[in-house]
N, C-alpha and C positions, 0 to 999 in steps of 0.2 A: 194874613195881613201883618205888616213890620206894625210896631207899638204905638203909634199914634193918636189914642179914640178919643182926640178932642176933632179930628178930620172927619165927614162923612164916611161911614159904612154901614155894612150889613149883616146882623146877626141873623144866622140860617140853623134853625132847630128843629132836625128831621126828626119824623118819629120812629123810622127804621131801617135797617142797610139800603135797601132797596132806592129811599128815599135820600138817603145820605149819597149815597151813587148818582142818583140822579142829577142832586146840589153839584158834585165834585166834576158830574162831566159838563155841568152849567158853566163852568167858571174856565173850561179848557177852549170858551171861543173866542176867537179874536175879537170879536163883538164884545167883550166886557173888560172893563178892567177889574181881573182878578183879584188886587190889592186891596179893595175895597168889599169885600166879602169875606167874612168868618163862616167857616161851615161848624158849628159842635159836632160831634157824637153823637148817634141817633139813641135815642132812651129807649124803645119800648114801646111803646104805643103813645095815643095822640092824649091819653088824661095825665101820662107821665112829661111829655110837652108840655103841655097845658101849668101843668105844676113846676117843670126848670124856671120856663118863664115867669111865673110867679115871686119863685124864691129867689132867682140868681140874676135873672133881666132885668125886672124891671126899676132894682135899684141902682142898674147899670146905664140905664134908660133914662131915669131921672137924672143920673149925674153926667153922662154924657148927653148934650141935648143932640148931636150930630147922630145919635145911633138908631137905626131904623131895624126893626125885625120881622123877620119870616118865616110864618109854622106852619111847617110843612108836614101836612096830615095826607092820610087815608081817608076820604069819607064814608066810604064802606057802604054806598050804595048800589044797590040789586033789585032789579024786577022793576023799578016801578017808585022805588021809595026815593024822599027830596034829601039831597045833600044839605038843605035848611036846617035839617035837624043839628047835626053835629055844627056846621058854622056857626048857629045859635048857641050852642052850647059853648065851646072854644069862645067865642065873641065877647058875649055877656061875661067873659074871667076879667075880658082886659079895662083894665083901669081908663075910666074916663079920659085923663091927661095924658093916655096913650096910644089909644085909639086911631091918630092921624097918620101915627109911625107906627104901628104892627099891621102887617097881613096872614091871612090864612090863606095859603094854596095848597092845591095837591088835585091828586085822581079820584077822580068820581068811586070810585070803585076800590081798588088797589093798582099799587104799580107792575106787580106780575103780569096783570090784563090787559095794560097797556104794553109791555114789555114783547107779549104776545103777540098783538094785535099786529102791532109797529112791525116785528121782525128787528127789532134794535136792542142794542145791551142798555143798561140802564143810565151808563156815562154818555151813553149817543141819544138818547132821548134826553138829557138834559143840554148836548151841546147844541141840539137840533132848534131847543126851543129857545134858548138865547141868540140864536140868529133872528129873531123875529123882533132885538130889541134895537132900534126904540119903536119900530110901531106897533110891537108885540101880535101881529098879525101875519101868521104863517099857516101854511098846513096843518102841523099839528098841537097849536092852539088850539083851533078849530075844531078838532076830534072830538067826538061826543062825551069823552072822558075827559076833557079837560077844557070843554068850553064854558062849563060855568063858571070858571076862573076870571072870564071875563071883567066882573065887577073889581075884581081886586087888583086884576093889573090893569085896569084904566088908573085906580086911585094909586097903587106902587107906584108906576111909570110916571106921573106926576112928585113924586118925594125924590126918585133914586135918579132920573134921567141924568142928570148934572153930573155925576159922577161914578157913574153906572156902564153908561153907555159911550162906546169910541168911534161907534162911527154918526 
């Protein structure tokens, strides 16, 4: 994104290549405008997220009110266990007065499993699922790995559509 951040955008904080691929083929769809999305570096896992945002966002967050962000975790659920657990945990960091403007997404599981499942590289599972914006209702939304996203991107798509979405 050219240097702007008094205009709406989106800070995108993967927590690993995988997931940082996925953000970078997000943003290759006609369906977004690109400009309006920062992707970081992915840290490491989702407590080292957890902590960027902490230190480096959300004073970025306070002073730009137009800045909306997105942590993009692993849930790292198997067998049978709730991805409640870690969204609770992630959640409960974010500061009250930012709450409206941070989301948590990601793969039930890992993105390897989806990456699997799909038959797609990790740039094409993220261009695939920005074709779903704005009514964020496609195919693979839907996938069992990534339908509990639902909550989150009814409340996103609500904050970002305005300058998010082109068509």
């Amino acid at each position: 994104m050219s240097g702007n951040r008094e205009k709406p955008h989106i800070i995108v904080l993967p927590e690993d290549e995988a997931n940082e691929k996925i953000a970078n083929g997000f943003i290759l769809s006609l369906n977004i405008n690109a400009r309006s999305i920062i992707i970081d570096k992915y840290t490491g896992g989702w407590r080292k997220v957890v902590s960027k945002f902490l230190d480096q966002l959300v004073p970025e967050m306070r002073k730009y009110r137009a800045c909306v962000a997105v942590l993009l975790i692993d849930f790292d659920c198997y067998e049978g266990s709730s991805h409640q657990n870690r969204l609770h945990q992630v959640t409960r960091e974010i500061p009250d007065d930012l709450k409206n403007r941070v989301f948590v997404l990601g793969v039930l599981s890992e993105p390897e499993k989806l990456r699997s499942k799909c038959r797609m590289s990790f740039e094409k599972i993220g261009e695939t699922l920005a074709e779903g914006c704005p009514d964020n209702i496609n195919g693979l939304w839907m996938d069992e790995l990534l339908k509990h996203n639902q909550d989150e991107l009814s409340r996103i798509l609500l904050a970002v559509r305005p300058f998010l979405c082109c068509v």
